[in-house]
Residue frames as qw, qx, qy, qz and C-alpha x, y, z in Angstrom:
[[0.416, -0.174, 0.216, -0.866, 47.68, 63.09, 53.77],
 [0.264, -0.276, -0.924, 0.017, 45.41, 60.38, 55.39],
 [0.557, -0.168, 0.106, -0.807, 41.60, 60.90, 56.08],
 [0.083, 0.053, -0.968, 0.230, 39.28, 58.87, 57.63],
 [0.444, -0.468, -0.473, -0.600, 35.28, 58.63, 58.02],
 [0.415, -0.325, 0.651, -0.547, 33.98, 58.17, 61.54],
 [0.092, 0.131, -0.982, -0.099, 33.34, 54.60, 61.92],
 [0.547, -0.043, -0.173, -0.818, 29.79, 53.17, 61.22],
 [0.328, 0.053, 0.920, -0.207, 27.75, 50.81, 62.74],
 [0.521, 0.211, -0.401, -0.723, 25.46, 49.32, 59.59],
 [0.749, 0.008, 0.412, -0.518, 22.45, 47.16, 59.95],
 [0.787, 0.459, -0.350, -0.216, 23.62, 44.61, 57.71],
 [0.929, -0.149, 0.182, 0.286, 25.97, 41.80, 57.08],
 [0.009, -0.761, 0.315, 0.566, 29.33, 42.27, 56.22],
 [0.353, -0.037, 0.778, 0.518, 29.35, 39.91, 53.35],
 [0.340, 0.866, 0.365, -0.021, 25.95, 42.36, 51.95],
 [0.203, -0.927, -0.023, 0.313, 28.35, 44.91, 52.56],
 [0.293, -0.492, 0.637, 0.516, 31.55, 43.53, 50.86],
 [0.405, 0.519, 0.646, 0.387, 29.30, 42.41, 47.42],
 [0.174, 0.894, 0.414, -0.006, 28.28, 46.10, 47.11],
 [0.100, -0.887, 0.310, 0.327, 31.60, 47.93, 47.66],
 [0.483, -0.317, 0.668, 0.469, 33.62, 44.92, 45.75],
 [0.505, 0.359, 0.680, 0.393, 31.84, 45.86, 42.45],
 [0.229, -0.112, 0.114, 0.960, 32.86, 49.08, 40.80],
 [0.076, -0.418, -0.712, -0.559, 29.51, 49.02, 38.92],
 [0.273, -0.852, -0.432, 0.115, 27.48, 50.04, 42.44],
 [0.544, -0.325, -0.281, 0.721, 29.93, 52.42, 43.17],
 [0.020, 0.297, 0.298, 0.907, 28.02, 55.35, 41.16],
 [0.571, -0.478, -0.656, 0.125, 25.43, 54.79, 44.26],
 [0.698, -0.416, -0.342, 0.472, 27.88, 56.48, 46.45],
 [0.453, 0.269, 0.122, 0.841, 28.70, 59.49, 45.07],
 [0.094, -0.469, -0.288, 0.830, 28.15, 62.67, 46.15],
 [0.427, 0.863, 0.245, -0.110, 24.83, 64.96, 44.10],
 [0.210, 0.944, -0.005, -0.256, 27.64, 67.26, 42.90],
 [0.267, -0.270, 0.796, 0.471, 30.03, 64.69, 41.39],
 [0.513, 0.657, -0.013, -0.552, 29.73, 64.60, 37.61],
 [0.649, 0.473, -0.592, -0.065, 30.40, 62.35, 34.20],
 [0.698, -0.251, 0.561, -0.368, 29.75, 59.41, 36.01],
 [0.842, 0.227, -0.396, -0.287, 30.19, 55.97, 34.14],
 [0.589, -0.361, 0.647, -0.323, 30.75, 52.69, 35.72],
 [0.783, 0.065, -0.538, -0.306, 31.29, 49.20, 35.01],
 [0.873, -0.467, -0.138, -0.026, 32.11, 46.10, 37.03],
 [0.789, 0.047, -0.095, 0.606, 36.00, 46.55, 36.94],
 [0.362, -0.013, -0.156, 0.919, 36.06, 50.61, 37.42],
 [0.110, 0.758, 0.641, -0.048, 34.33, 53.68, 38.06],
 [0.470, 0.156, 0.183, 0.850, 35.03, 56.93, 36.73],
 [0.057, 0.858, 0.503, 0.085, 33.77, 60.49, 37.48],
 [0.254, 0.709, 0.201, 0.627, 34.20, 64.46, 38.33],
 [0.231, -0.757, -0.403, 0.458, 34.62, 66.62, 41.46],
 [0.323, 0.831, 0.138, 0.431, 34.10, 69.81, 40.17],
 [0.101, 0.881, -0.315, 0.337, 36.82, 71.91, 40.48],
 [0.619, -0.554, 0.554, 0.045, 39.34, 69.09, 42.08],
 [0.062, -0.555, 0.729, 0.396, 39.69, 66.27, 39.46],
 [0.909, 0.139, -0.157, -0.360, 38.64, 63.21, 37.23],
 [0.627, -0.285, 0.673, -0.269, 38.93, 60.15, 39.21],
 [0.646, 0.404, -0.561, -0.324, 39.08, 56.89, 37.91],
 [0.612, -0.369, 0.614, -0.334, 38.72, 54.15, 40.83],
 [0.780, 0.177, -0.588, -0.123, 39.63, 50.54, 40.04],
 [0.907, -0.327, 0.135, -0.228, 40.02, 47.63, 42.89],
 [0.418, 0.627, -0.649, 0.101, 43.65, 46.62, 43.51],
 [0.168, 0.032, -0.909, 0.380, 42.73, 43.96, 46.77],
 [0.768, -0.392, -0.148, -0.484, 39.95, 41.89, 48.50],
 [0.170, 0.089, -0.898, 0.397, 39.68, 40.23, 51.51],
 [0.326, -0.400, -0.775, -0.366, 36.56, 38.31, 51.48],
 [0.451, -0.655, -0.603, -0.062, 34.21, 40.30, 53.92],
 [0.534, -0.742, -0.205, 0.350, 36.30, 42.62, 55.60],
 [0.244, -0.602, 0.252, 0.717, 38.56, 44.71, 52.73],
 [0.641, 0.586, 0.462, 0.180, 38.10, 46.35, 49.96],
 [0.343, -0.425, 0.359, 0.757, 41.40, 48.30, 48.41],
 [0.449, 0.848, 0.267, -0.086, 40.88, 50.80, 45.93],
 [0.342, -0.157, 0.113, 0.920, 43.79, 52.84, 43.69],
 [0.127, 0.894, 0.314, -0.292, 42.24, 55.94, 43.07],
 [0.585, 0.184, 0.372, 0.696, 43.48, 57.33, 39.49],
 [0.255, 0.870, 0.399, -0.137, 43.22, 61.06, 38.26],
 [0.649, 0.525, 0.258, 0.487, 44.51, 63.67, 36.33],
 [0.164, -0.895, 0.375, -0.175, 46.90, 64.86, 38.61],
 [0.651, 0.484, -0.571, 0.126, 48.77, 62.32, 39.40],
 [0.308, -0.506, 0.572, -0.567, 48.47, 61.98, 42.71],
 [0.435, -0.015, -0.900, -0.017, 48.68, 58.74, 44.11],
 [0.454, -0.280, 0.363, -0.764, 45.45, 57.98, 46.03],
 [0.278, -0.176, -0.943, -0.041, 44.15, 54.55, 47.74],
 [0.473, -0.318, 0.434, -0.698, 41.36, 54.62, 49.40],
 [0.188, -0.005, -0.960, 0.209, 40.35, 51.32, 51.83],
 [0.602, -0.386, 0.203, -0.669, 37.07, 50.04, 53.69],
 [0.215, 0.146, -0.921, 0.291, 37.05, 47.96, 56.03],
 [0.662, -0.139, -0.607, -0.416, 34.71, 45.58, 56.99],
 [0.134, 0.120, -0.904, 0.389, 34.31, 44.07, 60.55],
 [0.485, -0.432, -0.746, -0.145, 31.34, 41.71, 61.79],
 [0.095, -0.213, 0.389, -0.891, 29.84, 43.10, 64.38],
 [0.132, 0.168, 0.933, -0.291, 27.24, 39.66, 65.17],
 [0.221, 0.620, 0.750, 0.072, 24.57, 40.34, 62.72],
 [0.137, 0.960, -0.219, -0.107, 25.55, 44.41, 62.04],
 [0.835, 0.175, 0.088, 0.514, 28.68, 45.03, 60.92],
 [0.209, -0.803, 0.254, 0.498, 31.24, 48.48, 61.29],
 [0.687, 0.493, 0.167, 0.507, 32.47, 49.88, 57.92],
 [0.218, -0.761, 0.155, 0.591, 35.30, 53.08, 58.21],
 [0.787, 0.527, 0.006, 0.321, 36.66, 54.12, 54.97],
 [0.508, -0.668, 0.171, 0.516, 40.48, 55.55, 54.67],
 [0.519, 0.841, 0.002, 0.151, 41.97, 58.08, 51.87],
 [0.464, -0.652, 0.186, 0.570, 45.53, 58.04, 52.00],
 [0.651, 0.700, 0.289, -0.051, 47.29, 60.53, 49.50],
 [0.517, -0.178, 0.267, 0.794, 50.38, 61.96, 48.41],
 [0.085, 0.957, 0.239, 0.142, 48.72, 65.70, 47.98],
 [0.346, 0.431, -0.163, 0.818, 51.86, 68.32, 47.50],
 [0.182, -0.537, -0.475, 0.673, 51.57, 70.28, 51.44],
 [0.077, 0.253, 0.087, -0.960, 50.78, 73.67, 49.34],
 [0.387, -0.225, -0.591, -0.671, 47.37, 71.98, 47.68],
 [0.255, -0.355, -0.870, 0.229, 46.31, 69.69, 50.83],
 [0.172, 0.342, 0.503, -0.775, 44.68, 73.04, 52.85],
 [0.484, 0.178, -0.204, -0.832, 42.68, 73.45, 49.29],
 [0.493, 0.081, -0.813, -0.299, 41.57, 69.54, 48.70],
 [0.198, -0.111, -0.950, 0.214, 40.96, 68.16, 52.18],
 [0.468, 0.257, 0.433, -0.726, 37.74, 69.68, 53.31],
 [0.666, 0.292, -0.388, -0.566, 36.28, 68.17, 49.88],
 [0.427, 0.293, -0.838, 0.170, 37.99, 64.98, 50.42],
 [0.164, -0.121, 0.772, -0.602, 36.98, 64.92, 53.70],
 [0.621, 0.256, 0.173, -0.720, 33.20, 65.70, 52.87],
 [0.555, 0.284, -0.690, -0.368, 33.55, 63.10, 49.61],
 [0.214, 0.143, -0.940, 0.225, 34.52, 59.85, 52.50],
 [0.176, 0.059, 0.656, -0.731, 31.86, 60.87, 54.65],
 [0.548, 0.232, 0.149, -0.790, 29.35, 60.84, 52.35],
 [0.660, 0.246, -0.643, -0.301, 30.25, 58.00, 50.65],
 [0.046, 0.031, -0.887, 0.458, 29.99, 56.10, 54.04],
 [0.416, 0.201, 0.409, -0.787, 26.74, 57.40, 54.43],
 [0.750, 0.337, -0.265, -0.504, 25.26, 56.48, 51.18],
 [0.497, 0.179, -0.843, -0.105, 26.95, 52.81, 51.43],
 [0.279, 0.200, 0.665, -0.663, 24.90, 52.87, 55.30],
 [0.591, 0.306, 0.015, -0.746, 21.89, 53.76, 53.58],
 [0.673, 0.299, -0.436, -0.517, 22.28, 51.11, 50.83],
 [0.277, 0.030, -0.950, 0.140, 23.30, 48.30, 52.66],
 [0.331, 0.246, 0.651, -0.638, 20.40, 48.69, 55.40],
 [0.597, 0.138, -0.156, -0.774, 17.75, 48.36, 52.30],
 [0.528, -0.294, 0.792, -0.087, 16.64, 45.04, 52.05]]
């Protein structure tokens, strides 16, 4: 299953942008209010969606300014990456994120509306924080 965010234009640079997503430590920032058992350092972040799973994000690729590769551990087993990409955009900059997973077809109709809602908001909230100055 692959999701996607709708693609953002963000007042910022992308090298603000690619220090804040390439360090696990901000990444408790981003979360959604109704994710839980949050804890963070610079190498991972770890937390809750209630009633889906505990997560366990760690950074598996960079590409200075314009990617930031995630593996997305939890306690299902489902392999999950999720990506954002970066692209200049002369003094703004376009971030999209991308969830691809390997969800069993008879869970996906229960997981992806969360999922979905999870990317979207974590786009938003990395908008928000990059534009501060």
């Amino acid at each position: 299953m692959k999701l996607s965010s709708e693609k953002k234009l963000i007042n910022s640079t992308n090298e603000k942008i690619f220090q804040l997503v390439s360090n696990c430590s901000q990444f408790g920032k981003y979360l959604p209010s109704d994710v839980t058992n949050i804890e963070t350092t610079a190498d991972f972040c770890k937390f809750e969606m209630k009633s889906i799973a505990q997560f366990k994000i760690e950074i598996t690729e960079k590409s200075p300014n314009s990617l930031v590769v995630y593996n997305v551990g939890n306690d299902k087993n489902i392999p999950i990456e999720l990506k954002i990409n970066i692209r200049d955009n002369q003094g703004t900059s376009f971030a999209e994120l991308e969830l691809q997973a390997d969800i069993p077809f008879f869970l996906q109709g229960m997981v992806k509306s969360p999922l979905q809602k999870f990317i979207d908001i974590l786009i938003e909230k990395i908008k928000i924080e990059s534009e501060k100055v």
